[in-house]
TORROLUM-488231 format. One line per 3 residues: number of its first residue (from 1); for each residue y, z, x of N, C-alpha, C. Coordinates in steps of 0.2 Angstrom, whole numbers, always signed. Atoms other than C-alpha are relative to their C-alpha. Example, Ala and Ser with C-alpha at 12.3 -4.5 7.8 and 13.67 -1.06 7.14 Angstrom:
<atoms>
1> -6/+0/+4/-22/+39/+62/+6/+0/+4 | -6/-1/-4/-5/+36/+68/+5/+3/-4
</atoms>
This chain:
<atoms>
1> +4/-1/+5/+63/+14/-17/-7/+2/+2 | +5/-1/+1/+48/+23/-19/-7/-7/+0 | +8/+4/+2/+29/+16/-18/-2/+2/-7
4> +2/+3/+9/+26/+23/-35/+5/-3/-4 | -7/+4/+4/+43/+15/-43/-3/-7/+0 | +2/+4/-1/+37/+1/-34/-7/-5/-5
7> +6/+0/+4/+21/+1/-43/+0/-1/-9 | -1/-1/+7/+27/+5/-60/+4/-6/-4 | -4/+5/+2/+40/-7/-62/-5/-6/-1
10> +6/+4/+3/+27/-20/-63/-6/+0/-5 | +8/-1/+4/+13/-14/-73/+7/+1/-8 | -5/-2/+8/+29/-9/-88/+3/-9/-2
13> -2/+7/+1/+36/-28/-85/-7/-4/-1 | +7/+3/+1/+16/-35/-86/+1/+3/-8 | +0/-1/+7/+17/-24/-104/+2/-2/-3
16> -4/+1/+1/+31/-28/-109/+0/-9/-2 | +0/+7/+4/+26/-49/-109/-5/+3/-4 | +6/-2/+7/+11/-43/-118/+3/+2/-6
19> -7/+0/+8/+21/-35/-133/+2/-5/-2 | -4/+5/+2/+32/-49/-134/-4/-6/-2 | +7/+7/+0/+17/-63/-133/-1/+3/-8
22> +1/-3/+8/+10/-52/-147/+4/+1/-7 | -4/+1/+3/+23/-51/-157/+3/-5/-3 | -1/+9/+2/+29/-69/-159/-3/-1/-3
25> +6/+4/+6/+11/-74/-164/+0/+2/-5 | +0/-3/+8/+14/-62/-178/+4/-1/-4 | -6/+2/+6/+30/-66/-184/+0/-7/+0
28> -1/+5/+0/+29/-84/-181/-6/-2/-2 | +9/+5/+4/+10/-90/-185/-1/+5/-5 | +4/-5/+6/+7/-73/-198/-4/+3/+4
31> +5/-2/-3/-8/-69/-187/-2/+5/+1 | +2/-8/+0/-17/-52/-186/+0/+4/+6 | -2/-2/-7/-14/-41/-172/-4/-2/+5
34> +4/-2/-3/-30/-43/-163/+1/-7/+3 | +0/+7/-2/-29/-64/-164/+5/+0/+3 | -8/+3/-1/-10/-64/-159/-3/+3/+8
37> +0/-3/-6/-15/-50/-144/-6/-7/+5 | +6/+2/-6/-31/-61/-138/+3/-8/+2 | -3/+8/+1/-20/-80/-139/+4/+2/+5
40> -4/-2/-6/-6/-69/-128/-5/+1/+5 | +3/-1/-3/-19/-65/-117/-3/-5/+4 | +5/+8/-3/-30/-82/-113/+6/-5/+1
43> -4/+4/-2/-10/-89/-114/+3/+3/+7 | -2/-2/-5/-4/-78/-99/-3/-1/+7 | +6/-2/-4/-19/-77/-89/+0/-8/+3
46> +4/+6/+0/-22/-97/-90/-7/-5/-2 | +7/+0/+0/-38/-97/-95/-2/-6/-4 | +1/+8/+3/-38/-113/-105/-5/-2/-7
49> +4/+1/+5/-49/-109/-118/+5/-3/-8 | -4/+2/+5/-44/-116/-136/+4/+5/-4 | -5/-4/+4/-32/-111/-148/-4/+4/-5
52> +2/-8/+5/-36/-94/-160/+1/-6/-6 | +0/+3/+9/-30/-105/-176/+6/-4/+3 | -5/+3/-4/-20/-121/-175/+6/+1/-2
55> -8/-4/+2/-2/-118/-171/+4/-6/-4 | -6/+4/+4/+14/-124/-181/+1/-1/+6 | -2/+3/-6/+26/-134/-172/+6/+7/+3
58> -5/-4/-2/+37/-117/-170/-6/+5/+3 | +3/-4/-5/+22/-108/-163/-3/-2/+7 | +1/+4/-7/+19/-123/-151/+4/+2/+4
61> -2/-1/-3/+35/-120/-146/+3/+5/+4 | +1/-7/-3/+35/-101/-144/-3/+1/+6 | +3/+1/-6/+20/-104/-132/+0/-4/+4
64> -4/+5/-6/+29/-116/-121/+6/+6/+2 | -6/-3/-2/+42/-102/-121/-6/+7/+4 | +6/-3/-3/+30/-89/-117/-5/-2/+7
67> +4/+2/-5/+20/-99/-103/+6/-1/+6 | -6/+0/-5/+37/-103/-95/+3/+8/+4 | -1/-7/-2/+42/-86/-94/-3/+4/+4
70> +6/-8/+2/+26/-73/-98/-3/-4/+9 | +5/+2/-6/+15/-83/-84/+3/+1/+5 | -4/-1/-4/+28/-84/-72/+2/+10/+3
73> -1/-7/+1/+32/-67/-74/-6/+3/+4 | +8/-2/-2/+13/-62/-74/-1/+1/+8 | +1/+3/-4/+11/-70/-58/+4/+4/+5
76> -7/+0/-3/+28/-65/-50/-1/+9/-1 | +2/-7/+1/+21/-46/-55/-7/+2/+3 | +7/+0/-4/+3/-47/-48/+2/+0/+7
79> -3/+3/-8/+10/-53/-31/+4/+5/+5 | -4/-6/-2/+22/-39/-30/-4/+6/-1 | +7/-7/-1/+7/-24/-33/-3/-5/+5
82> +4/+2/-6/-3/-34/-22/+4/+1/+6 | -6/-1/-7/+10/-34/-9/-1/+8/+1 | -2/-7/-2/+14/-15/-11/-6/+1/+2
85> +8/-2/-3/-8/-11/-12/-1/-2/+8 | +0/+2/-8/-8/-22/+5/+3/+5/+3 | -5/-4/-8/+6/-15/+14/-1/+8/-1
88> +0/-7/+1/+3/+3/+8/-8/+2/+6 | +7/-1/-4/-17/-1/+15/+0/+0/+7 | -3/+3/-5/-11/-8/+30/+5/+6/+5
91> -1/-4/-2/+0/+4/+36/-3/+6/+1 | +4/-4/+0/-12/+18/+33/-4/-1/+6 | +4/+2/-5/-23/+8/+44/+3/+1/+8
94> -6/+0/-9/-9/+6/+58/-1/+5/+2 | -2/-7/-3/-4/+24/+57/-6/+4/+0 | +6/-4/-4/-21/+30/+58/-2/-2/+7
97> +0/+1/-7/-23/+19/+76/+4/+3/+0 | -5/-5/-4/-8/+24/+80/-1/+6/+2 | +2/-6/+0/-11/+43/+78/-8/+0/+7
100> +7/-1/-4/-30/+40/+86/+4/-2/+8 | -2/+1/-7/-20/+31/+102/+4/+6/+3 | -6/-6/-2/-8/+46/+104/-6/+5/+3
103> +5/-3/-1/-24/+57/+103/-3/+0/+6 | +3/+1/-8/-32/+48/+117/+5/+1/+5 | -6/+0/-7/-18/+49/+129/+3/+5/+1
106> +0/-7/-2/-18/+68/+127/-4/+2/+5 | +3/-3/-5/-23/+78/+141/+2/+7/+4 | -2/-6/+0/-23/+94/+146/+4/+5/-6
109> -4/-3/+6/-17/+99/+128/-1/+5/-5 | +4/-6/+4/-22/+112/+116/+0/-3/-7 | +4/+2/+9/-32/+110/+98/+0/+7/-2
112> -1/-7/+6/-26/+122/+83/-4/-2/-3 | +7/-1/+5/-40/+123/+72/+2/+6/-6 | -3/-7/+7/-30/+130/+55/+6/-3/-1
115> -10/-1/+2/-12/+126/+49/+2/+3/-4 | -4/-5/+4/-8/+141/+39/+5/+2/+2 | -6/-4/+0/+5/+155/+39/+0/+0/+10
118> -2/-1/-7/-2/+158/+60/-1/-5/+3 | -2/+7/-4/-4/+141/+64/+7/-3/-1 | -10/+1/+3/+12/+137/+58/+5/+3/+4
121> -3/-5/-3/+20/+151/+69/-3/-3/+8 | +4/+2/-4/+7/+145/+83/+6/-7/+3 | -4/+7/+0/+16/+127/+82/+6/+2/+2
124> -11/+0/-1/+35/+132/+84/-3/+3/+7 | +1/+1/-5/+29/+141/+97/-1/-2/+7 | +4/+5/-4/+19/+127/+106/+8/-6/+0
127> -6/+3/+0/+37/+117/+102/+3/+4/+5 | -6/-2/-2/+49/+128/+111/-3/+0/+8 | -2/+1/-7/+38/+128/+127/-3/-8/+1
130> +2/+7/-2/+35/+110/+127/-8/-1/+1 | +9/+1/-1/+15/+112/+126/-2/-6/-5 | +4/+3/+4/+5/+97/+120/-5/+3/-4
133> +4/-2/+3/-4/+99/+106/-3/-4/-3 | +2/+5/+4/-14/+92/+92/-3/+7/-7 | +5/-4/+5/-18/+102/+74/-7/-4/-3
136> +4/+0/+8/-33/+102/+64/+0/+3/-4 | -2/-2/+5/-31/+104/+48/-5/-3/-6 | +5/+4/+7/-47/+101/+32/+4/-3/-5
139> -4/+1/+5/-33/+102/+19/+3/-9/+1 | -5/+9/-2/-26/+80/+17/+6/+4/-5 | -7/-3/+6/-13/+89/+5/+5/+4/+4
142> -4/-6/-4/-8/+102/+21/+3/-6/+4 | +0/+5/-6/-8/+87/+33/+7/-4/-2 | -6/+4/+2/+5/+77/+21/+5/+2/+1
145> -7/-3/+1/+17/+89/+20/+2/+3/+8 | -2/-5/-6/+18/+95/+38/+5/-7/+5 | -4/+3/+0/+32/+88/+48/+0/-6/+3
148> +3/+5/-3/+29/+70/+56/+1/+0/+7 | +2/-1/-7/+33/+74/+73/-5/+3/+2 | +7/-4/-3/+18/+86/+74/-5/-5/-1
151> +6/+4/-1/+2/+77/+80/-5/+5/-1 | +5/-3/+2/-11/+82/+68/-5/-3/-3 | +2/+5/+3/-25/+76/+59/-6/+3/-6
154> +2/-1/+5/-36/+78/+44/-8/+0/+2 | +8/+4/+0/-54/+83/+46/-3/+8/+0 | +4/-1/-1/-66/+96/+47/-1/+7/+9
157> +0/-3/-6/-64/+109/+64/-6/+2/+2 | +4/+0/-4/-80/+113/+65/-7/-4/-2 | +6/+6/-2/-91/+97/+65/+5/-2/+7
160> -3/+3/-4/-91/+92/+81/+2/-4/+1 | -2/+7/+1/-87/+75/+78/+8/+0/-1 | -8/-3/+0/-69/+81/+74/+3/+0/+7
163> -5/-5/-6/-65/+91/+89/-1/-5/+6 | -2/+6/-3/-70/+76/+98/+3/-5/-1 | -7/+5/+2/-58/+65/+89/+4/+4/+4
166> -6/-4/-3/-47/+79/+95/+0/+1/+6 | -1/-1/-6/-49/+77/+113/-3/+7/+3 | +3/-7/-1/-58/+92/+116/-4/+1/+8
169> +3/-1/-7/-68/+87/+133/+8/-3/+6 | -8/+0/-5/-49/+84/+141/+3/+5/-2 | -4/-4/+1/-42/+99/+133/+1/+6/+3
172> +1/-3/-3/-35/+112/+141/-1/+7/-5 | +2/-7/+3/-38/+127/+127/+0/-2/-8 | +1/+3/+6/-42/+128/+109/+2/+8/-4
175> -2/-7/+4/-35/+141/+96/-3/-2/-6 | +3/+2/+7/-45/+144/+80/+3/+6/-4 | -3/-5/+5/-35/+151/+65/-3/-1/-6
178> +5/+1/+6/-46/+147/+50/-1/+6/-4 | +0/-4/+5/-47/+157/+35/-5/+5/+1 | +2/-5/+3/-61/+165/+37/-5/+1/+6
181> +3/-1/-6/-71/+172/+52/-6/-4/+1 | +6/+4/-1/-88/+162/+48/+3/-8/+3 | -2/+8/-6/-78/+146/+53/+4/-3/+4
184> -2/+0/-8/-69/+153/+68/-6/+1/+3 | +7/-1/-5/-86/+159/+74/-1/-7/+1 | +3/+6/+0/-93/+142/+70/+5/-7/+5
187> -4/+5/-3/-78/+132/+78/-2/+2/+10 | -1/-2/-6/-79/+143/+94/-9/-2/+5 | +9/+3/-1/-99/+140/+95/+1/-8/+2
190> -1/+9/-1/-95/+119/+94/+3/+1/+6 | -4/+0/-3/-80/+122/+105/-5/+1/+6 | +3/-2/-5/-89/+132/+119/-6/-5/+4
193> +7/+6/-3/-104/+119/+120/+2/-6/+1 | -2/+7/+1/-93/+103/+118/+3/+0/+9 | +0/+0/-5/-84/+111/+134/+2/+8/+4
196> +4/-7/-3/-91/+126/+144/+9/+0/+4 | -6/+0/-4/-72/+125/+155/+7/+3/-6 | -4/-1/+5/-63/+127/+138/+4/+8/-1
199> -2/-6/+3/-50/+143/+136/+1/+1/-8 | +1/-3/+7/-53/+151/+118/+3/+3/-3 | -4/-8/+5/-42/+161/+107/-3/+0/-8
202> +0/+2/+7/-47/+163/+90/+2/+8/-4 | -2/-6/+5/-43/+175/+75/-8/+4/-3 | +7/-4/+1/-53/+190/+70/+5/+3/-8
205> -3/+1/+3/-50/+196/+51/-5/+7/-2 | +4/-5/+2/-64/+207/+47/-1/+5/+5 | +1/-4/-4/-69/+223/+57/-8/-2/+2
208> +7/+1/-1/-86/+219/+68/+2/-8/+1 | +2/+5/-5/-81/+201/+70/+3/-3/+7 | -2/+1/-5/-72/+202/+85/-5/-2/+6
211> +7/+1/-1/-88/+205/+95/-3/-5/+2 | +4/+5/+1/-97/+191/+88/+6/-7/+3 | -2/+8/-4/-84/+178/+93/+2/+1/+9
214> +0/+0/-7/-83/+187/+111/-6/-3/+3 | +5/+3/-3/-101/+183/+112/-1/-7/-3 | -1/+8/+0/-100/+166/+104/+3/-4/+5
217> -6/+6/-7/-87/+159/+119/+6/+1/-1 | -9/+2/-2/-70/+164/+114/+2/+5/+7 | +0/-3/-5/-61/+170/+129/+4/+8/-3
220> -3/-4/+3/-50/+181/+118/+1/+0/-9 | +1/+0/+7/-49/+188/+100/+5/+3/-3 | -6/-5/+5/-34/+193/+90/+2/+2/-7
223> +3/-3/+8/-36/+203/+74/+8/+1/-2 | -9/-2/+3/-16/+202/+65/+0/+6/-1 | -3/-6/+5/-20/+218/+55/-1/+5/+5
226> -1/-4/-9/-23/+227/+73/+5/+0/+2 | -5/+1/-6/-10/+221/+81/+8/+2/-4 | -9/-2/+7/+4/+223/+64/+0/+6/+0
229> +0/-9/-1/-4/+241/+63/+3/+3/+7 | -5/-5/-7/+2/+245/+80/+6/-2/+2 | -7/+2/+0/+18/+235/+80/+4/+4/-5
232> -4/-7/+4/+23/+246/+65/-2/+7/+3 | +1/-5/-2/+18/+260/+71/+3/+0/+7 | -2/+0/-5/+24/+258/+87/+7/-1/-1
235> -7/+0/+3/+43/+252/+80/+0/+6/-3 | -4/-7/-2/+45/+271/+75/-2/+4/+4 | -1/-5/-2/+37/+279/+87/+3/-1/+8
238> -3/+2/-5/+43/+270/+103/+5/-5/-1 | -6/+8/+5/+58/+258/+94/+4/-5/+9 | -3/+3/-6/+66/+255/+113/-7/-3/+5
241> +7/+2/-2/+48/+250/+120/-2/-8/-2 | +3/+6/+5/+44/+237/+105/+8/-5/+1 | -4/+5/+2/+63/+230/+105/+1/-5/+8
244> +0/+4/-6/+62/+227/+124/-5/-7/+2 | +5/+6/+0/+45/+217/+124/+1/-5/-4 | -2/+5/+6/+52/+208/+108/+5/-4/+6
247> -7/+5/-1/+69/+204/+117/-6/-5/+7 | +4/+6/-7/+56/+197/+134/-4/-4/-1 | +4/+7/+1/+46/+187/+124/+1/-7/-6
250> -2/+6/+7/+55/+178/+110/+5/-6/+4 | +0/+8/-3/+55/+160/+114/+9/-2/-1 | -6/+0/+2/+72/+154/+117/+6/+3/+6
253> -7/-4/-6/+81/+167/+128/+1/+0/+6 | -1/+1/-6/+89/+165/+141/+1/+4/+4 | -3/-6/-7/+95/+181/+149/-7/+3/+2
256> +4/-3/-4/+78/+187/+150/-7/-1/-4 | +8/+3/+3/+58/+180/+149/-6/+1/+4 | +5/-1/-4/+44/+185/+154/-6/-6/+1
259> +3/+7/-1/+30/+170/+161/-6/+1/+5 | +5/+0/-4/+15/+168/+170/+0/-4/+4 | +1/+6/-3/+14/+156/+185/-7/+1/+5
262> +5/-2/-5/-1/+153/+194/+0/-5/+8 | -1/+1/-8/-4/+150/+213/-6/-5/+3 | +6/+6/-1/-13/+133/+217/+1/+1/+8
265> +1/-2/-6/-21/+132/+233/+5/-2/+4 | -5/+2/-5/-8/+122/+242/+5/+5/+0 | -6/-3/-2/+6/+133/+239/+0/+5/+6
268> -2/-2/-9/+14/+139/+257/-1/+6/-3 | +0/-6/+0/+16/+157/+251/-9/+3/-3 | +5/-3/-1/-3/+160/+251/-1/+3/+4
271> +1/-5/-8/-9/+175/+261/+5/+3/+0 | -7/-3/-2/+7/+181/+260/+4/+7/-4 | -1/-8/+3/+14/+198/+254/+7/-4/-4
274> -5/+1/+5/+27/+199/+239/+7/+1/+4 | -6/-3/-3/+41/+205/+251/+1/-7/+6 | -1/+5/-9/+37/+192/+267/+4/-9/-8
277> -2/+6/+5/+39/+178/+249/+8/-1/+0 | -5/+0/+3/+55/+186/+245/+2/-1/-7 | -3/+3/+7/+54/+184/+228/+5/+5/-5
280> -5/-5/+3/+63/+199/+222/+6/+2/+4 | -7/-2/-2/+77/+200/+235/+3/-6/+0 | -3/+7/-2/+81/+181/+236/+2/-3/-7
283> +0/+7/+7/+76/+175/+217/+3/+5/-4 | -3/-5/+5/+79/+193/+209/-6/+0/-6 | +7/-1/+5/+61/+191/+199/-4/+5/+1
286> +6/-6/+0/+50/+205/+195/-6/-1/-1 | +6/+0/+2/+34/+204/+198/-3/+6/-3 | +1/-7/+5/+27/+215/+183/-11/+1/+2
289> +5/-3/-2/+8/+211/+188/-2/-8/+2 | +5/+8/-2/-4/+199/+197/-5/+0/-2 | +5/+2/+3/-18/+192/+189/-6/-2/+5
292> +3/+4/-6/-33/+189/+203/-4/-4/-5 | +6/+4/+1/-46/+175/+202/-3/+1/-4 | +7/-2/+3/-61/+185/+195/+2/+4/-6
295> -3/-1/+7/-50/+192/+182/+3/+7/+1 | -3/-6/+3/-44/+208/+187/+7/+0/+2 | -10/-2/-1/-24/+215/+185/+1/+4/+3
298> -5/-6/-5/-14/+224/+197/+5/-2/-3 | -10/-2/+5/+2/+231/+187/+2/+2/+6 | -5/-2/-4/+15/+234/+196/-1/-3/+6
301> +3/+2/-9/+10/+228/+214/+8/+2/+6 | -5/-3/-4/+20/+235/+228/+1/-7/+4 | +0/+4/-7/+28/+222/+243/-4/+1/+3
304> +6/+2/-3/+13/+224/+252/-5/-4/-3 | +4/+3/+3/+3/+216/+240/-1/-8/+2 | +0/+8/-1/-4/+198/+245/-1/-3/-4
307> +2/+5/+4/-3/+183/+235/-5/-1/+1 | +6/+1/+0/-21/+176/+234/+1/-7/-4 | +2/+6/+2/-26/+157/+232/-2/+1/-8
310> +0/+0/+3/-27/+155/+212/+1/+7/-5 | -1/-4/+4/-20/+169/+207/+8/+0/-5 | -6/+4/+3/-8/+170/+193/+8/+7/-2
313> -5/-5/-2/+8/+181/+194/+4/+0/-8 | -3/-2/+4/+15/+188/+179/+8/+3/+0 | -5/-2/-4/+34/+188/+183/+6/+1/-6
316> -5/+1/+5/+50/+193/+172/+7/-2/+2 | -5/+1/-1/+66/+187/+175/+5/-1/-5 | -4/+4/+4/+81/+175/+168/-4/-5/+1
319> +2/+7/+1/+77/+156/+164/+0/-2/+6 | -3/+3/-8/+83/+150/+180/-4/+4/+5 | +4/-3/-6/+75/+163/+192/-7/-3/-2
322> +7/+3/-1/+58/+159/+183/+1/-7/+5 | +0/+6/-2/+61/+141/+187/+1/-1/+9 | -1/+1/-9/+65/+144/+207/-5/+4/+0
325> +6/-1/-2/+50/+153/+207/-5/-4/-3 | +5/+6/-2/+40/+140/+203/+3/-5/+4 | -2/+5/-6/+48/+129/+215/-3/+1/+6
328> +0/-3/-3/+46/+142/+226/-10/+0/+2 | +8/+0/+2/+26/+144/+220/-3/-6/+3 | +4/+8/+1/+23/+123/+219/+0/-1/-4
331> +3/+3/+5/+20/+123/+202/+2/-8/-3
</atoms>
């Protein structure tokens, strides 16, 4: 049963003596609506005051049937909305600890800032690679309806005070999808100064504000209607191009995925060329490009090419060889 069932069924049974209180005193004593309702009322309640007008001995006995019942009743109905109010209060209470303890025992996670149409799509694929997360979302009406496995919470993304409920000085990146470019800028501003180490993505919607959230802090800017225009246009005019980077990046497939792994200082194969590694003749992985330190990419890299402490190798394979290269890597 529902909470509001729960709720109703008492307030209709509470009316319900009232009516019949009222009624009685009018067919039994004559009484005018007002007298019978106010005599049902100081009789239910207990209040003790005197009688409206003295009863017969058939109205005496009405309100001995009325007190045994209506009061009971009364009582037996207050009891039951109090209980549901509490435990409804109550539980709220819980599951917002709850929720805050989950929060705190995030780390290294990532904070959406938006659950729309691209947070929404953000989220399935933050699900498929097992990345923690946590949404923010203004809307309590979005928050309710979204599925109770997602760890999200209702508030405001760009007051600070938010984004530090959200873990934000433990996280590892922040993605801002907000409707409207002034409260991506304003989130990626909070963001950047709550934590200067923070990686940045956020949405761009209008022309010109890309720019401005490069110079506010984010590390990267993604405009949809950029990126749809040249995915349509690109499915007719290279169709074997777009189906292949579709087929190497949708979440899911096994025969073939492209990934990034990066090279932490301990890993043995630093200093070491891609051929002395053997990643391509032993694992059967292609490395499509290495990402250095200071940010710059080498496509294609020949077997001469050396690994370098922190760098991050963008490798394509099957599921399985990625994963023997990271064995291989340390990760």
């Amino acid at each position: 049963m529902t909470a509001k069932r729960k709720i109703i069924y008492p307030v209709i049974a509470i009316l319900f003596v009232i009516v019949f209180g009222t009624l009685g005193y009018i067919l039994v004593e004559g009484w005018n609506l007002f007298d019978s309702f106010y005599m049902t009322i100081i009789t239910l309640t207990t209040v003790g005051y005197e009688e409206v007008h003295r009863l017969s001995p058939a109205g005496r006995m009405f309100s001995i049937v009325l007190m045994l019942f209506g009061v009971g009743t009364m009582f037996y109905m207050f009891g039951v909305g109090a209980k549901i109010l509490l435990e409804g209060e109550l539980r709220e209470i819980l599951g917002r600890k709850k929720l805050t303890k989950k929060i705190e025992n995030l780390k290294n996670h990532y904070i959406i800032c938006g659950y729309g149409r691209m947070g929404n799509i953000i989220c399935k694929e933050m699900f498929e690679s097992n990345a923690p997360f946590v949404i923010v979302e203004k809307s309590a009406e979005v928050v309710a309806s979204m599925d109770p496995g997602i760890l999200s919470m209702q508030g405001d993304a760009t007051r600070d005070s938010v984004l530090q409920q959200a873990g934000i000085d433990r996280a590892r990146g922040l993605i801002s999808v907000l409707s409207s470019d002034a409260d991506n800028l304003y989130v990626v501003l909070s963001a950047r100064g709550l934590n200067p180490k923070l990686r940045i993505v956020a949405r761009a919607s209008e022309e010109g504000a890309e720019k401005k959230l490069l110079r506010a802090g984010s590390d990267s800017v993604v405009s949809p209607y950029f990126i749809g225009g040249l995915r349509i246009a690109h499915t007719l005019l290279k169709p074997a191009v777009v189906d292949f980077i579709e087929f190497a990046t949708r979440s899911g497939n096994l025969e073939l995925q492209m990934e990034e792994i990066k090279v932490s200082e301990s890993s043995h194969i630093v200093n070491r060329s891609l051929d002395e590694c053997g990643i391509r003749k032993n694992l059967g992985v292609i490395i499509v490009a290495i990402k250095r330190e200071s940010g710059e990419m080498e496509f294609n890299p020949t077997s001469a090419n050396l690994i370098k402490q922190g760098d991050t190798l963008v490798a394509m394979g099957e599921n399985r060889q990625l994963k023997s290269l990271e064995e291989l890597v340390g990760v």
